[in-house]
N, C-alpha and C positions, 0 to 999 in steps of 0.2 A: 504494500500500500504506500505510495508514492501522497506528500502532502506538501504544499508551496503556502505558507504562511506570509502577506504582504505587510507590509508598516508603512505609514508618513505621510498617509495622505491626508487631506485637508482643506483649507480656505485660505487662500492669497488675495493676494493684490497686483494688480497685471506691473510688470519688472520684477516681482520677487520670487524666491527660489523655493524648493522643497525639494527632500530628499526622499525618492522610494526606497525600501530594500524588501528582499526578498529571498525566505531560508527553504533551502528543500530539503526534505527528511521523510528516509522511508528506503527500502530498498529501491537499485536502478543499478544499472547499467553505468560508464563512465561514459568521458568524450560524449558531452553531448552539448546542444546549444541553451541558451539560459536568454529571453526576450521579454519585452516589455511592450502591451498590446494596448490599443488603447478604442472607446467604443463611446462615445456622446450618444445624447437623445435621437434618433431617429435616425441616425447612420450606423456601417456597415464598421464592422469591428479591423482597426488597419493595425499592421505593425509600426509601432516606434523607434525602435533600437533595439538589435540583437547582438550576442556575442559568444562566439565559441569556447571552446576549452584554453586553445591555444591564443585567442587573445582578441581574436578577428572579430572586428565590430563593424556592425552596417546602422544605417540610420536613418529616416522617413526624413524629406527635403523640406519638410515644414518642421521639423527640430534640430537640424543638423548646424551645427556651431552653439548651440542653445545648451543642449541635455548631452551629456556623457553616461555610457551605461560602462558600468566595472564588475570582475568577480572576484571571487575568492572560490579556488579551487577546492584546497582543505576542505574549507565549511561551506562550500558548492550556499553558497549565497551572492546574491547579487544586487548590484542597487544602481539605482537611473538621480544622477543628480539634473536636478530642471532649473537653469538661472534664466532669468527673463523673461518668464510667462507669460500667456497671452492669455487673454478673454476666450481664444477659440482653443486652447488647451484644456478647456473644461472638459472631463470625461470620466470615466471609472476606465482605470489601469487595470491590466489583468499580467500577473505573472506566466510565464511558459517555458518550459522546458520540455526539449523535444531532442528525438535520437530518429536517425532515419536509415541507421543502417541494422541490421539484426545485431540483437535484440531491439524492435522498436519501439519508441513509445514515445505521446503526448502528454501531456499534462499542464492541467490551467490549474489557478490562485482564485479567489473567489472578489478577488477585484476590490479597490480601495477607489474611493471619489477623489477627484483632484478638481476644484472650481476655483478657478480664477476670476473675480470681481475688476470692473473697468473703472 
């Protein structure tokens, strides 16, 4: 049983920061990716920033220079820092961690609110 516990989200003010993080714990597999999914009212759930074992980070072109996603392999935790928030960053964050080669496997966080106030 695989469990991704989230933390930090909250209420801003558009330019301020918050930190996600995000612990997995549970049996799994290694080498996997560790991502930060993001889902507003009435749209489709996008990715924000993802990041491998080995280090390799990608990132959605409306956060990029903005939020940094980091891990820690040991304690396979990860955390999205957000500086400069926007109004349209309002959303409930979902953790995920995913493996795509055998053994595979998904697995979502049960999503923390991030609203940013203008």
């Amino acid at each position: 049983q695989v469990q991704l516990v989230e933390s930090g989200g909250g209420l801003v003010q558009a330019g301020g920061s918050l930190q996600l993080s995000c612990a997995a714990s549970g049996q799994y597999y290694s080498n996997f990716v560790m991502g930060w999914y993001r889902q507003a009212p009435g749209k489709q759930r996008e990715m924000v920033a993802t990041i491998t074992s080995g280090g390799t980070t990608k990132y959605a072109d409306s956060v990029q220079g903005r939020f940094t996603i980091s891990r820690s392999n040991p304690e396979n935790t990860a955390w999205l820092q957000m500086n400069a928030l926007k109004p349209e960053d309002t959303a409930v964050y979902y953790c995920n961690i995913r493996r795509t080669v055998t053994p595979a496997f998904n697995h979502w966080g049960q999503g923390t609110q991030v609203t940013v106030s203008s």
